[in-house]
N, C-alpha and C positions, 0 to 999 in steps of 0.2 A: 754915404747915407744909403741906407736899405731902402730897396723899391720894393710897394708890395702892391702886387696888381691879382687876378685871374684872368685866365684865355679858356676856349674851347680847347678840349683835345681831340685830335684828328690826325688821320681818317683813320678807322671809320669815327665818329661820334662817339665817346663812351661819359663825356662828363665835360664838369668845368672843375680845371683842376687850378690852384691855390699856389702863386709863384713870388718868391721871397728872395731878390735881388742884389747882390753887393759884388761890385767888381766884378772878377771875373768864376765868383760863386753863383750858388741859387740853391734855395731849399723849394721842392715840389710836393704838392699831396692833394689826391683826388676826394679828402673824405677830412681833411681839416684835424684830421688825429695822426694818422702816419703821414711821417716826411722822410723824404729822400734828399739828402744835402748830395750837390755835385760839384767839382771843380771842371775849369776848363782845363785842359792840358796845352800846354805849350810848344806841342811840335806845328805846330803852326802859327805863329806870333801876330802876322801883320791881320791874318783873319781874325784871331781873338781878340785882338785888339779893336772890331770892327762891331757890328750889332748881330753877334753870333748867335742870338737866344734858338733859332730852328735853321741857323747855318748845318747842311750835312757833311760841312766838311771840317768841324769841331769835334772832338771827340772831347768827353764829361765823363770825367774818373767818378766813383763813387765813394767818400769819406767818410760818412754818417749816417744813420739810418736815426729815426727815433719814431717810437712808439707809445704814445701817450708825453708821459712825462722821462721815459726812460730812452739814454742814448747808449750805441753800441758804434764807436770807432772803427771805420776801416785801414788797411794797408794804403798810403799814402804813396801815389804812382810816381816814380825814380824821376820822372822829368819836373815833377812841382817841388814845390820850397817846402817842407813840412811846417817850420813856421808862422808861415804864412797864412797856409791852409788852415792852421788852430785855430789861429788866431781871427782870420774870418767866420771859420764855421762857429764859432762862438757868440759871434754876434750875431749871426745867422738865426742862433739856436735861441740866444734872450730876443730878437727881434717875433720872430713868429709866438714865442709866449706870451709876449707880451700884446701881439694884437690880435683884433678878432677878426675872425671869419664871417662870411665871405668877404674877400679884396673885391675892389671894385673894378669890374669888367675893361680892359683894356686894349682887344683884339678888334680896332673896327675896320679895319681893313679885311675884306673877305674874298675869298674864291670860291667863283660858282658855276658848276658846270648847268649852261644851258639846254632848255630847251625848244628842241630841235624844228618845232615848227614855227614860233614865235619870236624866240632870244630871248625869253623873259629866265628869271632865276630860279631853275630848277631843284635844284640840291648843291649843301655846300660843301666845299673838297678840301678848303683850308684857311687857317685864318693867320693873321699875326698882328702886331705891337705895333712896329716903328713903318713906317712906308718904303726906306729902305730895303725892308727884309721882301718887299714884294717883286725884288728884280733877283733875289734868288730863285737854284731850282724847285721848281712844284711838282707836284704828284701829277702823273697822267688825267685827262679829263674823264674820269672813271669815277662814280662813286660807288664806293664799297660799305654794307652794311657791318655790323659787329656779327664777327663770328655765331654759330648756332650755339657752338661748345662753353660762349660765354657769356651768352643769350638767348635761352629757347624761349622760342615763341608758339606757345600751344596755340594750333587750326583746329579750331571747335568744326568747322565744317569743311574738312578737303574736298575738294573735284573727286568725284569717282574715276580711279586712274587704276589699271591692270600694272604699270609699269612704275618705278622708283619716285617718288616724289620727291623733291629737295625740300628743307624746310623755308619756312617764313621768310627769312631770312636774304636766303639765295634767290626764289623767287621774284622778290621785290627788287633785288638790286638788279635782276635780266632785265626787268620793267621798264626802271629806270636808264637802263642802259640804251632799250629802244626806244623809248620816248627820247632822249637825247642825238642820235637819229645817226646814219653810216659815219658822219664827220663831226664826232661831236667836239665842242669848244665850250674852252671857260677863260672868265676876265674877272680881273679883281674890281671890285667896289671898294669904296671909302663911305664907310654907314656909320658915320656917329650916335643913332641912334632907330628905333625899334620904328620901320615905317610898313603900310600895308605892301609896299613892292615888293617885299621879299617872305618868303614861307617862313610863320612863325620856328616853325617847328624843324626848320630846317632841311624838310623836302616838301616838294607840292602836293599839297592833298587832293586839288582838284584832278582828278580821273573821270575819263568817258568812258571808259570800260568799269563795269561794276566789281572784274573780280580784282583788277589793278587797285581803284579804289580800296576794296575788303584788305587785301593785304597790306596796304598803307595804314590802313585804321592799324591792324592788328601788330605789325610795327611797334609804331609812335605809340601803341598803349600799352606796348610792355616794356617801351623806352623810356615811361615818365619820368620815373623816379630820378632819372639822371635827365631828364631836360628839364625839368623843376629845376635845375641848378644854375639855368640861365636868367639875368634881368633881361627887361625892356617886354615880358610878354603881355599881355592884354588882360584884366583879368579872368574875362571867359576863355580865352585859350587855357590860362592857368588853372582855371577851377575845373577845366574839363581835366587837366593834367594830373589834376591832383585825387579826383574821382580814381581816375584808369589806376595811378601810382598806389591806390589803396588797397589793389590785388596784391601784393608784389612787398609784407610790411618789413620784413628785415632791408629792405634797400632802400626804403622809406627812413627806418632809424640809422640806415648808415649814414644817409646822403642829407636828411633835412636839417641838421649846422650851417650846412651850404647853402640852404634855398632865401635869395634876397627878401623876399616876399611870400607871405602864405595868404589866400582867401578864408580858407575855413579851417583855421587851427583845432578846433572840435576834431576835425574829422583825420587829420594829419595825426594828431597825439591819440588816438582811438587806434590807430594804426600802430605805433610806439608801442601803446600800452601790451598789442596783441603780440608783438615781437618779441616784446619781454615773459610773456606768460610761456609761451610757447619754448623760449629755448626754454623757460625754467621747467616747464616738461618732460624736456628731450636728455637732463642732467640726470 
Protein backbone atom coordinates (compact mmCIF):
# COMPACT_ATOMS: atom_id res chain seq x y z
CA UNK A 1 0.00 0.00 0.00
CA UNK A 2 1.18 3.61 -0.87
CA UNK A 3 2.06 5.82 1.97
CA UNK A 4 1.40 9.42 1.46
CA UNK A 5 2.58 11.75 3.93
CA UNK A 6 4.81 15.38 3.86
CA UNK A 7 7.94 16.33 6.06
CA UNK A 8 10.01 19.47 6.20
CA UNK A 9 12.96 19.67 3.96
CA UNK A 10 16.22 20.38 5.75
CA UNK A 11 18.57 22.02 6.46
CA UNK A 12 18.54 24.53 5.49
CA UNK A 13 14.60 25.07 5.42
CA UNK A 14 13.32 25.54 1.74
CA UNK A 15 9.76 23.91 1.93
CA UNK A 16 7.38 21.00 2.85
CA UNK A 17 7.94 18.70 0.31
CA UNK A 18 5.16 15.99 -0.78
CA UNK A 19 6.37 12.18 -0.17
CA UNK A 20 4.61 9.16 -2.02
CA UNK A 21 5.67 5.63 -0.36
CA UNK A 22 5.80 1.91 -1.59
CA UNK A 23 8.34 -0.29 -0.70
CA UNK A 24 11.40 0.32 -1.34
CA UNK A 25 10.30 3.45 -3.79
CA UNK A 26 9.10 6.99 -3.22
CA UNK A 27 7.86 9.77 -5.38
CA UNK A 28 9.04 13.34 -3.93
CA UNK A 29 7.98 17.09 -5.00
CA UNK A 30 8.32 20.31 -3.38
CA UNK A 31 5.39 22.07 -5.51
CA UNK A 32 2.74 19.06 -5.91
CA UNK A 33 3.25 19.39 -9.82
CA UNK A 34 6.85 18.00 -10.38
CA UNK A 35 7.96 14.68 -8.93
CA UNK A 36 10.87 12.87 -8.60
CA UNK A 37 10.23 8.95 -8.45
CA UNK A 38 13.48 7.19 -6.74
CA UNK A 39 14.39 3.62 -6.04
CA UNK A 40 16.44 2.31 -3.32
CA UNK A 41 19.48 0.52 -4.62
CA UNK A 42 20.43 -2.54 -3.11
CA UNK A 43 24.04 -2.45 -2.41
CA UNK A 44 23.19 -2.38 0.98
CA UNK A 45 20.32 -4.84 1.77
CA UNK A 46 19.99 -5.19 5.62
CA UNK A 47 19.83 -1.06 5.80
CA UNK A 48 17.23 -0.86 3.07
CA UNK A 49 15.53 -3.22 4.39
CA UNK A 50 15.35 -1.01 7.68
CA UNK A 51 13.42 2.72 7.90
CA UNK A 52 15.84 4.26 5.28
CA UNK A 53 13.69 7.28 4.33
CA UNK A 54 17.01 10.02 5.41
CA UNK A 55 19.30 6.86 6.27
CA UNK A 56 22.84 8.46 4.46
CA UNK A 57 23.94 5.37 4.00
CA UNK A 58 21.03 4.38 1.13
CA UNK A 59 21.85 5.53 -1.92
CA UNK A 60 18.13 6.37 -4.37
CA UNK A 61 18.69 5.79 -8.14
CA UNK A 62 16.61 7.99 -9.95
CA UNK A 63 13.82 6.40 -12.55
CA UNK A 64 11.19 8.90 -13.25
CA UNK A 65 10.81 12.33 -13.40
CA UNK A 66 7.23 13.69 -14.36
CA UNK A 67 6.05 17.04 -14.92
CA UNK A 68 2.69 17.86 -14.83
CA UNK A 69 0.86 15.07 -16.38
CA UNK A 70 3.89 13.97 -18.47
CA UNK A 71 6.64 11.13 -17.55
CA UNK A 72 10.15 10.83 -18.79
CA UNK A 73 11.90 7.30 -17.88
CA UNK A 74 15.27 7.04 -16.58
CA UNK A 75 18.27 4.44 -16.95
CA UNK A 76 17.44 1.78 -14.45
CA UNK A 77 20.74 1.28 -12.23
CA UNK A 78 22.46 -2.62 -12.88
CA UNK A 79 21.96 -3.53 -9.19
CA UNK A 80 17.75 -3.10 -9.15
CA UNK A 81 15.38 -5.57 -11.00
CA UNK A 82 13.90 -3.34 -13.96
CA UNK A 83 10.85 -5.16 -13.43
CA UNK A 84 10.20 -4.36 -10.36
CA UNK A 85 11.05 -0.81 -10.50
CA UNK A 86 8.04 -0.44 -13.57
CA UNK A 87 6.06 -1.94 -12.10
CA UNK A 88 6.18 0.12 -8.65
CA UNK A 89 6.90 3.27 -10.38
CA UNK A 90 3.66 2.76 -11.77
CA UNK A 91 1.69 2.78 -8.93
CA UNK A 92 3.74 5.25 -7.73
CA UNK A 93 2.67 7.36 -10.66
CA UNK A 94 -1.57 6.50 -10.44
CA UNK A 95 -1.19 6.82 -6.67
CA UNK A 96 -0.03 10.65 -6.54
CA UNK A 97 -2.70 11.28 -9.53
CA UNK A 98 -4.94 10.19 -8.07
CA UNK A 99 -4.51 12.04 -4.59
CA UNK A 100 -4.58 15.49 -3.47
CA UNK A 101 -2.12 17.65 -2.10
CA UNK A 102 -0.92 18.61 0.51
CA UNK A 103 -0.25 15.00 2.50
CA UNK A 104 -0.85 15.33 5.80
CA UNK A 105 2.26 16.43 7.84
CA UNK A 106 4.06 13.43 9.26
CA UNK A 107 7.67 14.64 10.77
CA UNK A 108 6.99 15.06 14.55
CA UNK A 109 9.87 14.10 15.74
CA UNK A 110 12.27 17.33 15.65
CA UNK A 111 15.83 18.50 16.05
CA UNK A 112 16.70 21.65 17.63
CA UNK A 113 19.56 23.35 18.05
CA UNK A 114 19.31 25.24 21.50
CA UNK A 115 19.63 28.09 23.03
CA UNK A 116 22.62 28.77 24.69
CA UNK A 117 21.52 30.65 27.56
CA UNK A 118 18.33 29.00 28.51
CA UNK A 119 18.05 25.38 26.55
CA UNK A 120 14.93 26.41 25.30
CA UNK A 121 14.20 25.62 21.15
CA UNK A 122 16.08 27.73 19.22
CA UNK A 123 16.08 26.86 15.52
CA UNK A 124 15.27 23.51 13.87
CA UNK A 125 18.08 21.36 12.19
CA UNK A 126 16.06 18.29 11.29
CA UNK A 127 13.10 16.43 11.32
CA UNK A 128 11.81 12.82 10.58
CA UNK A 129 8.83 10.22 10.28
CA UNK A 130 9.49 7.06 12.29
CA UNK A 131 11.33 7.52 15.91
CA UNK A 132 13.73 5.06 14.86
CA UNK A 133 15.21 7.24 12.28
CA UNK A 134 16.27 9.55 15.26
CA UNK A 135 19.28 7.28 16.41
CA UNK A 136 20.56 7.81 12.99
CA UNK A 137 23.46 10.41 12.06
CA UNK A 138 22.28 14.14 12.23
CA UNK A 139 23.75 17.25 11.00
CA UNK A 140 26.12 19.13 13.26
CA UNK A 141 24.37 21.48 15.85
CA UNK A 142 24.62 24.26 13.15
CA UNK A 143 21.82 25.88 11.67
CA UNK A 144 22.23 27.06 8.18
CA UNK A 145 20.16 29.53 6.42
CA UNK A 146 19.16 29.03 2.45
CA UNK A 147 21.71 30.07 0.35
CA UNK A 148 21.76 33.94 -0.87
CA UNK A 149 21.96 32.59 -4.58
CA UNK A 150 18.65 30.81 -3.85
CA UNK A 151 17.25 33.29 -1.64
CA UNK A 152 18.04 37.04 -1.80
CA UNK A 153 16.95 38.76 0.80
CA UNK A 154 16.77 42.61 -0.20
CA UNK A 155 18.20 45.00 3.28
CA UNK A 156 16.01 48.08 2.72
CA UNK A 157 18.42 49.46 5.34
CA UNK A 158 22.15 48.14 5.84
CA UNK A 159 24.46 49.28 8.79
CA UNK A 160 26.79 51.89 7.22
CA UNK A 161 29.77 49.54 6.64
CA UNK A 162 33.23 50.72 4.66
CA UNK A 163 33.95 47.00 4.31
CA UNK A 164 31.96 43.77 2.55
CA UNK A 165 28.81 43.14 3.97
CA UNK A 166 27.37 39.52 3.55
CA UNK A 167 23.84 39.18 2.80
CA UNK A 168 20.64 38.60 5.01
CA UNK A 169 21.14 35.53 4.87
CA UNK A 170 24.79 34.78 6.21
CA UNK A 171 24.33 37.39 8.68
CA UNK A 172 21.42 35.87 10.60
CA UNK A 173 22.83 32.49 10.60
CA UNK A 174 26.51 34.22 12.58
CA UNK A 175 23.48 35.41 14.97
CA UNK A 176 22.18 32.37 15.52
CA UNK A 177 25.28 30.60 15.75
CA UNK A 178 26.11 33.08 18.70
CA UNK A 179 23.13 32.95 20.50
CA UNK A 180 23.53 29.26 20.55
CA UNK A 181 26.69 29.98 22.60
CA UNK A 182 30.83 28.29 22.24
CA UNK A 183 29.09 24.62 23.06
CA UNK A 184 26.24 24.51 21.11
CA UNK A 185 23.72 21.44 21.58
CA UNK A 186 20.73 19.97 20.02
CA UNK A 187 18.01 17.16 21.20
CA UNK A 188 15.25 15.68 19.39
CA UNK A 189 11.51 16.39 20.51
CA UNK A 190 8.53 14.26 19.94
CA UNK A 191 5.84 17.31 18.90
CA UNK A 192 2.71 15.70 17.84
CA UNK A 193 1.37 18.88 17.47
CA UNK A 194 1.65 22.88 17.04
CA UNK A 195 2.47 24.22 20.84
CA UNK A 196 3.68 27.88 22.05
CA UNK A 197 7.30 26.03 23.16
CA UNK A 198 8.56 26.03 20.06
CA UNK A 199 9.20 28.95 17.37
CA UNK A 200 6.39 28.89 15.02
CA UNK A 201 8.30 29.69 12.33
CA UNK A 202 11.15 27.71 13.01
CA UNK A 203 13.67 30.01 14.43
CA UNK A 204 13.22 32.41 17.47
CA UNK A 205 12.06 35.67 16.71
CA UNK A 206 12.40 37.02 20.12
CA UNK A 207 15.99 39.20 19.90
CA UNK A 208 17.50 41.60 22.58
CA UNK A 209 19.42 43.04 20.04
CA UNK A 210 17.37 45.31 17.61
CA UNK A 211 19.55 44.59 14.54
CA UNK A 212 19.53 40.51 15.35
CA UNK A 213 15.85 40.95 15.59
CA UNK A 214 15.57 43.21 11.98
CA UNK A 215 17.36 40.55 10.28
CA UNK A 216 15.14 37.81 11.57
CA UNK A 217 12.09 39.80 10.44
CA UNK A 218 13.59 40.14 7.17
CA UNK A 219 14.35 36.50 6.92
CA UNK A 220 11.11 34.85 7.72
CA UNK A 221 9.35 37.55 5.35
CA UNK A 222 10.99 36.48 2.47
CA UNK A 223 10.76 32.98 3.63
CA UNK A 224 6.79 32.93 3.73
CA UNK A 225 5.88 31.74 0.76
CA UNK A 226 7.47 28.41 1.73
CA UNK A 227 6.62 28.46 5.42
CA UNK A 228 2.93 28.87 4.36
CA UNK A 229 3.61 25.27 3.45
CA UNK A 230 3.62 24.12 7.03
CA UNK A 231 0.27 23.05 9.19
CA UNK A 232 -0.37 23.45 12.94
CA UNK A 233 0.46 27.52 12.43
CA UNK A 234 -1.79 29.88 14.47
CA UNK A 235 -3.82 31.96 12.44
CA UNK A 236 -2.11 35.25 13.15
CA UNK A 237 1.26 33.88 12.55
CA UNK A 238 -0.25 32.71 9.21
CA UNK A 239 -1.89 35.82 8.23
CA UNK A 240 1.09 37.63 9.04
CA UNK A 241 2.92 34.99 6.65
CA UNK A 242 0.67 35.48 4.20
CA UNK A 243 0.73 39.51 4.20
CA UNK A 244 4.95 39.26 3.88
CA UNK A 245 4.37 36.07 1.07
CA UNK A 246 2.44 38.68 -1.02
CA UNK A 247 5.88 40.44 -1.99
CA UNK A 248 7.23 37.52 -3.49
CA UNK A 249 3.76 36.40 -6.05
CA UNK A 250 5.38 33.82 -8.48
CA UNK A 251 6.27 31.65 -5.31
CA UNK A 252 3.12 32.41 -3.98
CA UNK A 253 1.52 30.70 -7.27
CA UNK A 254 4.03 28.12 -7.20
CA UNK A 255 3.88 26.91 -3.59
CA UNK A 256 0.00 27.72 -2.59
CA UNK A 257 -1.52 23.86 -3.72
CA UNK A 258 0.60 23.20 -0.86
CA UNK A 259 -0.64 25.67 1.69
CA UNK A 260 -3.20 23.36 4.40
CA UNK A 261 -4.89 26.46 5.21
CA UNK A 262 -5.22 30.12 3.94
CA UNK A 263 -6.70 33.18 6.11
CA UNK A 264 -7.41 35.49 3.55
CA UNK A 265 -7.84 33.75 0.03
CA UNK A 266 -8.75 37.45 -1.50
CA UNK A 267 -5.54 38.47 -0.95
CA UNK A 268 -3.37 35.04 -1.74
CA UNK A 269 -5.39 34.76 -5.33
CA UNK A 270 -4.67 38.75 -5.80
CA UNK A 271 -1.27 37.62 -5.73
CA UNK A 272 -1.89 34.56 -8.40
CA UNK A 273 -3.84 36.87 -10.47
CA UNK A 274 -0.52 39.32 -10.50
CA UNK A 275 1.82 36.26 -11.31
CA UNK A 276 -0.16 35.59 -14.22
CA UNK A 277 -0.36 39.03 -15.66
CA UNK A 278 3.15 39.59 -15.36
CA UNK A 279 4.66 36.50 -16.98
CA UNK A 280 2.00 37.25 -19.64
CA UNK A 281 3.96 40.46 -20.07
CA UNK A 282 7.32 39.40 -20.03
CA UNK A 283 6.03 36.68 -23.23
Amino acid sequence: MTRLYSKKLLLPFVGVIQVAELGWGRALSLDGKNWALRYAQNDNEPVRNGPFRDDPRVNFSLVVTIDGNRTQTRAVHPSLEPGRVHADSQRLFEAICDARVPFEAADRYEYWLLDGRDDSPLALLHSCVDEAETQLPVPPPQWLAMPAAELAVTDPDPPVQATYLPPVNYRLQQQIEARAGNRPRAVWFERPAATDEFPPCLIREEWLDPESRRLCDLYLQRLAPRLLMMGGLSRAVRQRLEQAACAHVFEVERFYPLYPEVVDDSLLNTARVEARLRRANDV
